[in-house]
C-alpha positions as CSV (number, residue, x, y, z in Angstrom):
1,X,0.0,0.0,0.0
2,X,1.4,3.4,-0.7
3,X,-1.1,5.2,0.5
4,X,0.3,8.8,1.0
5,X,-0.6,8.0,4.9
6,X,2.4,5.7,5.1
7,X,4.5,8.5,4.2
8,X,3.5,11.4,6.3
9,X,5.3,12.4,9.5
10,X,3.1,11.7,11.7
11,X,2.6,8.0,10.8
12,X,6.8,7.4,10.4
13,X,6.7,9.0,14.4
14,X,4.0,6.8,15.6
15,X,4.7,3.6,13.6
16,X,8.7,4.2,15.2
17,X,6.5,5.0,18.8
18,X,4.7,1.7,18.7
19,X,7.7,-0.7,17.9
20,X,8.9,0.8,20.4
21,X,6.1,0.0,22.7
22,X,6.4,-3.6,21.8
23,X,10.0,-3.6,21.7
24,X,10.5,-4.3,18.7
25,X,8.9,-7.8,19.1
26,X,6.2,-9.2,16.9
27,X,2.9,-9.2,19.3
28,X,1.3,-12.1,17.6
29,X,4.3,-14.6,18.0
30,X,5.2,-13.2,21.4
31,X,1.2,-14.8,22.4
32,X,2.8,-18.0,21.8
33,X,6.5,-17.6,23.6
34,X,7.6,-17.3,20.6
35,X,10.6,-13.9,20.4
36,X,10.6,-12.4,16.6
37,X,10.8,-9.5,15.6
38,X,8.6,-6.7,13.9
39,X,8.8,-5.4,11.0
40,X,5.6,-4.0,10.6
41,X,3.1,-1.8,12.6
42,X,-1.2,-3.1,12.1
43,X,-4.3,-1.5,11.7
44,X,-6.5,-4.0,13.7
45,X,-9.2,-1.6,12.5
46,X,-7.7,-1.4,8.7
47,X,-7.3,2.5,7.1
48,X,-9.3,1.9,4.6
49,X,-12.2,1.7,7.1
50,X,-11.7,3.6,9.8
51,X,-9.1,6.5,8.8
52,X,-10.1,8.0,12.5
53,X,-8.2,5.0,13.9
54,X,-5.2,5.6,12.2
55,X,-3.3,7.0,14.8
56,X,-4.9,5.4,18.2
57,X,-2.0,3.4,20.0
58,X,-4.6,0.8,20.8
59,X,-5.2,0.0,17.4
60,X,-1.7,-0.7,16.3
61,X,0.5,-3.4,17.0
62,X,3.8,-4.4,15.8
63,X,4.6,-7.7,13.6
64,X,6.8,-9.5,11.8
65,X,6.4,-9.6,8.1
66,X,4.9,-12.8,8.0
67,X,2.6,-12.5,10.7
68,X,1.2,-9.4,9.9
69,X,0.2,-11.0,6.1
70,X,-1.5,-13.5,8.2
71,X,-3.5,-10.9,9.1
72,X,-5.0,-10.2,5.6
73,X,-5.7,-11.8,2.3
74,X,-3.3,-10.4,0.5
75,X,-6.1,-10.8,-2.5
76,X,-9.0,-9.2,-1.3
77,X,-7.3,-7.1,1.5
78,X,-10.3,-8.4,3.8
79,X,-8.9,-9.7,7.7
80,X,-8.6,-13.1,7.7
81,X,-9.7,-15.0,10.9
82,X,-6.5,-14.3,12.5
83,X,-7.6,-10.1,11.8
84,X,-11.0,-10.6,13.3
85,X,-9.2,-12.4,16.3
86,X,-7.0,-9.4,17.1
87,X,-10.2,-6.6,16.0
88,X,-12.0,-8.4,18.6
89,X,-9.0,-8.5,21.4
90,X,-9.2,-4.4,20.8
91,X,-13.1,-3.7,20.7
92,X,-13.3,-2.4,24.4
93,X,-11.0,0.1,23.2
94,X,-13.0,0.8,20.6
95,X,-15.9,1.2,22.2
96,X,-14.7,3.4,24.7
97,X,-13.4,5.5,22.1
98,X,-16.9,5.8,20.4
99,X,-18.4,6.8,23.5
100,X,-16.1,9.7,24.4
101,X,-16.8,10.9,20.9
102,X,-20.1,10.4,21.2
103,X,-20.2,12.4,24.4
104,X,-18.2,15.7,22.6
105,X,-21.1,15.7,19.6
């Protein structure tokens, strides 16, 4: 994707912030003991859906390559099971952040 999003300033500081978060350690793997490391920051709500999200820390995580194309088909772009799993591990967050905006409209 080369979305002109990936390239702005403010996603190169908070994609650098959240590997840092995660220490540089893919999140999925690390469920499983497992120490590799990422490569790659995730939308668990994707861009192309929710652009609001794009910049929540609770929506991003940090994976290795092939992790993180677990997350989609890399066909139809759509979440795979694995993508729903981690949406779903998330929601609270989301919801939260619904209802504060909610509250300031």
């Amino acid at each position: 994707m080369t979305q002109p999003f990936y390239r702005s300033k403010q996603w190169k500081r908070k994609r650098a912030k959240i590997l840092r978060r995660d220490e540089y350690m893919c999140q999925q793997s690390k469920r499983y003991g497992k120490t590799e490391p990422a490569t790659t920051v995730h939308h668990c709500y994707q861009l192309e859906y929710y652009p609001e999200l794009a910049l929540e820390d609770w929506n991003l995580i940090s994976l290795s390559d092939k992790q993180h194309n677990a997350m989609h088909d890399r066909v139809t772009h759509e979440l795979t099971e694995l993508g729903l799993e981690w949406q779903e591990r998330v929601r609270p967050h989301y919801e939260r952040w619904k209802a504060i905006r909610e509250q300031k409209h």
